[in-house]
VOGU-3710 file (C-alpha; in Angstrom, 3 decimals, decimal comma):
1> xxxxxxxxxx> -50,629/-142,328/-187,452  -47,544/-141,577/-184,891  -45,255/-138,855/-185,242  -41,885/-138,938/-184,644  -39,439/-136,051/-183,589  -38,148/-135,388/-187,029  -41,944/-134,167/-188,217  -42,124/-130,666/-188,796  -45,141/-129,173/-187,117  -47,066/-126,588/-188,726
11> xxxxxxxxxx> -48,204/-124,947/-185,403  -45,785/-124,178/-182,628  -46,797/-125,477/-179,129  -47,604/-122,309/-176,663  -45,075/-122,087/-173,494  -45,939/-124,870/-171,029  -47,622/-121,424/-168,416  -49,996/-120,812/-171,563  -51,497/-124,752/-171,781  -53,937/-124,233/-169,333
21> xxxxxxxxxx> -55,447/-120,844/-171,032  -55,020/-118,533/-173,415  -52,165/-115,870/-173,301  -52,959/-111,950/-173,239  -51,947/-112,072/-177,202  -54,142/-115,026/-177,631  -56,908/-114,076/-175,783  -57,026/-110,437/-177,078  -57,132/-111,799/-180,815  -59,684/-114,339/-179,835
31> xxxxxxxxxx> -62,369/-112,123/-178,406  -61,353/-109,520/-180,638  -62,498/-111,576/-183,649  -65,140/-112,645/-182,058  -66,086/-109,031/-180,943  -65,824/-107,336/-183,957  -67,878/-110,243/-185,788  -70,787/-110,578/-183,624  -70,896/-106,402/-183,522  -70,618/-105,683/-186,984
41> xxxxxxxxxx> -73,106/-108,461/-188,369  -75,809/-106,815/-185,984  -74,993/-103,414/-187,355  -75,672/-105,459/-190,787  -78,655/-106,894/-189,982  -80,199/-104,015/-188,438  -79,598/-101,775/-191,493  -80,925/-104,629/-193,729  -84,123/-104,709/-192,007  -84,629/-101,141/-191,410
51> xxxxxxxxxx> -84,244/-100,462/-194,580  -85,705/-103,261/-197,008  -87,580/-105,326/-194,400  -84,906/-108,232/-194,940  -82,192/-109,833/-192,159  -79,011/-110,524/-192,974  -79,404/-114,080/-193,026  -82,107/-113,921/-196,060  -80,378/-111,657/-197,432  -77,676/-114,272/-197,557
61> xxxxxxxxxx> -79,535/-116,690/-198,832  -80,805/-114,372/-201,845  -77,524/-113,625/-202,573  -76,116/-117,312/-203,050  -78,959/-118,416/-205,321  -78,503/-114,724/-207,512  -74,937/-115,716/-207,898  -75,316/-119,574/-208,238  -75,427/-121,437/-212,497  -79,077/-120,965/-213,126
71> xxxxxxxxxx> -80,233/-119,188/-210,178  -80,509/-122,290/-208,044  -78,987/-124,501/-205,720  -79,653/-127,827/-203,835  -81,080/-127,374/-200,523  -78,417/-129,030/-198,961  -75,292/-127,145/-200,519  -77,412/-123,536/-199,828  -76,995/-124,730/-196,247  -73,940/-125,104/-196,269
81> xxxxxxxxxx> -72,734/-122,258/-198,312  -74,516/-119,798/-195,371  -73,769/-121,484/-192,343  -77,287/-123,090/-191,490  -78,327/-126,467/-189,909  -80,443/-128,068/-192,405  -83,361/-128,041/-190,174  -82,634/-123,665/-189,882  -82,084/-123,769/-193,785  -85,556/-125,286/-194,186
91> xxxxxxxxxx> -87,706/-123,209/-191,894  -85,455/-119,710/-193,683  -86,499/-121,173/-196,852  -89,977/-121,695/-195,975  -90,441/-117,888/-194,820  -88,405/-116,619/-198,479  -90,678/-118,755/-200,542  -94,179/-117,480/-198,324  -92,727/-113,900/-199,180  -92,484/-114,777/-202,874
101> xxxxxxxxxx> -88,297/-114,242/-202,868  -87,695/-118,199/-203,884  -89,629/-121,476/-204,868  -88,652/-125,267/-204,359  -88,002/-126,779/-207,480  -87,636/-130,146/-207,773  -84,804/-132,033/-208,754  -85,100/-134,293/-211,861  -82,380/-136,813/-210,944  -82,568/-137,209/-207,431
111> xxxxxxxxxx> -86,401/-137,232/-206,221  -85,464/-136,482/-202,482  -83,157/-133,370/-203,203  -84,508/-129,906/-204,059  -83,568/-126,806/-205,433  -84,186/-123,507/-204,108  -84,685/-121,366/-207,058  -84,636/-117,452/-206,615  -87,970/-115,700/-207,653  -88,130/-112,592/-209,816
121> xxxxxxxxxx> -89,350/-110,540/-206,591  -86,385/-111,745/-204,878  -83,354/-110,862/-207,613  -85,149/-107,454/-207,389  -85,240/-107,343/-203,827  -81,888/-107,817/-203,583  -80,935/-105,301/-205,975  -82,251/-102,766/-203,524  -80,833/-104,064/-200,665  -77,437/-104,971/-202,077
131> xxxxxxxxxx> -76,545/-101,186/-202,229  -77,298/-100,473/-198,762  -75,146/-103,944/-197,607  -72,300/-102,883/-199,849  -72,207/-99,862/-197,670  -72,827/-100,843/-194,799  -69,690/-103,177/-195,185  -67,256/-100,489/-196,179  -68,836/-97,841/-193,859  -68,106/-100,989/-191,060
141> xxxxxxxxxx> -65,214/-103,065/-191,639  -63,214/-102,037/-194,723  -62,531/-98,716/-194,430  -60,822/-99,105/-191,061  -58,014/-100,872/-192,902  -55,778/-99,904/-195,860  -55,911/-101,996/-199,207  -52,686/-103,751/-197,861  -54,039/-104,476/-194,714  -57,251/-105,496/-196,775
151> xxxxxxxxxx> -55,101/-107,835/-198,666  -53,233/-109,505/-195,709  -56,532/-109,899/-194,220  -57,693/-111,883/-196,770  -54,759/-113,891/-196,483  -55,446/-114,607/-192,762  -58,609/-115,953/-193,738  -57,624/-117,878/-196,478  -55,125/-119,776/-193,721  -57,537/-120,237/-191,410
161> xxxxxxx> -60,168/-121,884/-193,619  -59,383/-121,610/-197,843  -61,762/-120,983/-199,898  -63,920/-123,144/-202,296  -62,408/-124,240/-205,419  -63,861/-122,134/-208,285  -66,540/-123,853/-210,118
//
């Protein structure tokens, strides 16, 4: 594909002094995001597993197969949907279903794939632990912004990677 001058570009180049790093503006936004994410996702965890024995990243998990069309989802798409190598998806999965929170269930038109299917002990595991995350979140991250801040937040985030379609 070559681009010629009369293509509209969606990003603007930096100055020609900024090529070889980031700006001030740049950089400040950069490790800010990066900052505030790694810092409040520990502050998550921690209260997770104080308080209900589960990390965030279970948690997770729990919550996508609660939410999911009959309670399940393919191994595979659960992966993806939380941010895990397959290989990290597998060994998480292995620990929720030892603990009783999920089971494998197989997949009747596909006999390599497999479902993870939430348990009974875990939709009532999370029910306990969804309060406290709930909280956590607004005690955390949304009450240090107003709901139109809140709003052009979301926004940001849509730009920067859009969300699924609905299903």
């Amino acid at each position: 594909m070559s681009l010629t001058t009369d293509t509209p570009m969606a990003v603007t180049s930096p100055p020609a002094a900024a090529v070889e790093g980031l700006c001030p503006a740049e950089l400040a936004a950069w490790r800010g995001l990066l900052r505030v994410h790694a810092s409040v996702l520990k502050q998550l965890d921690a209260e997770l597993e104080a308080a209900h024995g589960l990390p965030l990243t279970s948690y997770e998990v729990l919550i996508q197969l609660a939410d999911a069309p009959e309670r399940r989802m393919r191994m595979c798409d659960l992966a993806d949907s939380v941010l895990l190598s397959r290989s990290g998806m597998s060994r998480l999965v292995d620990r929720l279903e030892r603990d009783g929170l999920l089971v494998r269930c197989a997949c009747t038109h596909d006999a390599r794939g497999a479902f993870a299917c939430i348990t009974d002990a875990g939709l009532e595991l999370l029910a306990q632990a969804r309060p406290t995350h709930v909280a956590g979140i607004r005690r955390r991250f949304l009450a240090q912004f107003g709901e139109d801040e809140l709003r052009l937040l979301g926004q940001f985030w849509d730009r920067l990677v859009p969300p699924p379609p609905a299903v």
